[in-house]
Residue frames relative to the residue before (quaternion, step in Angstrom):
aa qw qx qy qz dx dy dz
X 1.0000 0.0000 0.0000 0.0000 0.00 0.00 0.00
X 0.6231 0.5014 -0.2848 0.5285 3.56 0.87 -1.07
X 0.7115 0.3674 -0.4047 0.4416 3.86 0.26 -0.49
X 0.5450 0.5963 -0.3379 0.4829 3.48 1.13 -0.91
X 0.8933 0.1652 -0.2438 0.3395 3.58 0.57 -0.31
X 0.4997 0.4705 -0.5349 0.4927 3.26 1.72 0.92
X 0.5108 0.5113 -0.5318 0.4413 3.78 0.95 0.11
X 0.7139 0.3486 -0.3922 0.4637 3.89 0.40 -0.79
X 0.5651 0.5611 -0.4490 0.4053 3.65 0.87 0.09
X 0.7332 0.4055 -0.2096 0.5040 3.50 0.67 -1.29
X 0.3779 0.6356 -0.4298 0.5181 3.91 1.51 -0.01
X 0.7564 0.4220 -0.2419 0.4374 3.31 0.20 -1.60
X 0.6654 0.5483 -0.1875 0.4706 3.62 0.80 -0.74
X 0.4894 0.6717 -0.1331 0.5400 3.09 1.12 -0.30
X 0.7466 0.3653 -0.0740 0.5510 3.20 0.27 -1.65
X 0.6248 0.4830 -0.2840 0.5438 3.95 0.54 -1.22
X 0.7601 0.3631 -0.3624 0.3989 3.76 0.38 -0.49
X 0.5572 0.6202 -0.3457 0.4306 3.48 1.59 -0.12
X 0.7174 0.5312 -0.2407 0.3812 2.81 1.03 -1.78
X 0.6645 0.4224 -0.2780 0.5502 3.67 1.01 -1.51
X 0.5925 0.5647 -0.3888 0.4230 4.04 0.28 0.05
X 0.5831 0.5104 -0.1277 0.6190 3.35 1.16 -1.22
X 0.6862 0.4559 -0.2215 0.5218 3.94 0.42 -0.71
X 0.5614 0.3856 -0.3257 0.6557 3.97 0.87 -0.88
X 0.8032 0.2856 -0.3545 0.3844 3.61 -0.52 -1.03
X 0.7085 0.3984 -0.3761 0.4448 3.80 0.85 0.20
X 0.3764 0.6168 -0.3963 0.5664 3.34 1.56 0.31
X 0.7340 0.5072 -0.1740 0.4168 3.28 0.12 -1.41
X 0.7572 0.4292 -0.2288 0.4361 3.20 0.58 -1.30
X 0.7337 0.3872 -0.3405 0.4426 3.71 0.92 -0.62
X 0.3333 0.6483 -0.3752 0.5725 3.61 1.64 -0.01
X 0.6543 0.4704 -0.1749 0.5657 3.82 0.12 -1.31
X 0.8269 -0.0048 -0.3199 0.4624 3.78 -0.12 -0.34
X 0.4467 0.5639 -0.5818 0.3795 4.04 0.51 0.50
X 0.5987 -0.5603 0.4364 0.3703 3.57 1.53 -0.11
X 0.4497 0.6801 -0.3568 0.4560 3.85 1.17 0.28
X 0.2306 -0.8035 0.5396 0.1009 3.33 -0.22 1.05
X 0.4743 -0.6103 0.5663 0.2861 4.05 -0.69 1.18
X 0.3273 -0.5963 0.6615 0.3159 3.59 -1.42 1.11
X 0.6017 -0.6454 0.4122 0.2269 3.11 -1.67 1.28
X 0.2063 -0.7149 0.6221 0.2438 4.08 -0.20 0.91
X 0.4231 -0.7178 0.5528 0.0150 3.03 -1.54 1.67
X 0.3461 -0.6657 0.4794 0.4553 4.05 -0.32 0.53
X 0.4896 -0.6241 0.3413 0.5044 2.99 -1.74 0.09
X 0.3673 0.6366 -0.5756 0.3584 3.90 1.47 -0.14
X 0.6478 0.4541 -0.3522 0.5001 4.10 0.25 -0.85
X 0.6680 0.4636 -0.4400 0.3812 3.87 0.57 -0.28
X 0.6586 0.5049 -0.3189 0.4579 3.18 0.98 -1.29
X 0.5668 0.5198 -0.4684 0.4349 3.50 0.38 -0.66
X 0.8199 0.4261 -0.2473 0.2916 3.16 -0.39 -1.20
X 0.6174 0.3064 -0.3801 0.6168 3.71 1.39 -0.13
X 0.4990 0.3249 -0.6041 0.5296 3.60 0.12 0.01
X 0.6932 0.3840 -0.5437 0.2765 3.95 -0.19 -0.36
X 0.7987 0.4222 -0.1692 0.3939 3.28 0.69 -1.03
X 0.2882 0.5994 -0.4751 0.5762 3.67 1.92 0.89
X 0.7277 0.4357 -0.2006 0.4904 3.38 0.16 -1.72
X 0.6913 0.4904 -0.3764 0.3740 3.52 0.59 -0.50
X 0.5202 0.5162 -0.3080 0.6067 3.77 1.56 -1.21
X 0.6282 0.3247 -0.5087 0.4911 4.16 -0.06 -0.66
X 0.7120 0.4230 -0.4474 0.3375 4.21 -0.48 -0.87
X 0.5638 0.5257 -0.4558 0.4450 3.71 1.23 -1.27
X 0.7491 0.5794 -0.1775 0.2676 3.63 0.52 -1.16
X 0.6159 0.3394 -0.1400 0.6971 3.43 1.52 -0.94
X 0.4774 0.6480 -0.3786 0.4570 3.58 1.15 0.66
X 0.8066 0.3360 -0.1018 0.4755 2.89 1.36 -1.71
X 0.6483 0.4799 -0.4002 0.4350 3.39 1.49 0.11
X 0.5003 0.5697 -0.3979 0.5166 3.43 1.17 -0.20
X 0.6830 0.4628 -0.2668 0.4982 4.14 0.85 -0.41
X 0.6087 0.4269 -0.3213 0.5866 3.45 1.28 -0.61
X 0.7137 0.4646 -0.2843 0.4403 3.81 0.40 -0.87
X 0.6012 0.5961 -0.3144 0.4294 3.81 1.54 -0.58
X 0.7628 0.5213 -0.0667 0.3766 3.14 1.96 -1.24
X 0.4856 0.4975 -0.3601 0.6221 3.16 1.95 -0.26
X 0.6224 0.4625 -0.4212 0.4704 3.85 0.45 -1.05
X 0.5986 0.4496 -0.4024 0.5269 4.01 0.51 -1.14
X 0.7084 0.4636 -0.3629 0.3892 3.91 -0.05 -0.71
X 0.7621 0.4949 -0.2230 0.3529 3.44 1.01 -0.98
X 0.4553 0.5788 -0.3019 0.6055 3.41 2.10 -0.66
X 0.6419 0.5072 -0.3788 0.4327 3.79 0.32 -0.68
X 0.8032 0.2000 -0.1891 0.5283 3.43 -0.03 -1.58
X 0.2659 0.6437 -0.7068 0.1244 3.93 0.34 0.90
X 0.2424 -0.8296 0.4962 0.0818 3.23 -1.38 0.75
X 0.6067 -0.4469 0.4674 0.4623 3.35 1.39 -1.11
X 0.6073 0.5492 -0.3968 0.4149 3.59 0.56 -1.41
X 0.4732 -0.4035 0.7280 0.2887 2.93 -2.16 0.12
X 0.7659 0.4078 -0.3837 0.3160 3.23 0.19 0.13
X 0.7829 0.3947 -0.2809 0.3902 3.46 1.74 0.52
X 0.0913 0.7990 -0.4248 0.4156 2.27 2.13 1.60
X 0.7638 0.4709 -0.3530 0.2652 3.35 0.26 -1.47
């Protein structure tokens, strides 16, 4: 019984990957002669790059903007030096 229903499962499966495979490539194809050019499918190695680039890019923007904020308090603090003991701390 059990094999009898993973064969009419893996049938059904089967069929849906024909049917929905068959259906794109007749999409495509009637796209293709109206003169429509297919968007260009992108691996997934070319995805992954491209967010690891644009991660590595967000950390430098970021350690960019604390290094400018930390230049500007220290720059503020060199200006208003006075002398005091109190702009030691």
């Amino acid at each position: 019984m059990l094999m009898v229903i993973s064969s009419v499962i893996i049938a059904i499966m089967l069929f849906l990957c024909a049917y929905l495979g068959y259906r794109e490539g007749l999409r495509l194809g009637m796209q293709t002669s109206k003169g429509v050019e297919p968007a260009k499918i992108r691996s997934p190695v070319e995805v992954v790059k491209n967010i690891v680039k644009e991660v590595n890019q967000t950390k430098q923007e970021h350690e960019q903007a604390k290094l400018e904020k930390k230049y500007a308090e220290d720059l503020e603090k060199l200006l208003n030096y006075t002398g005091d003991v109190e702009d030691e701390e």
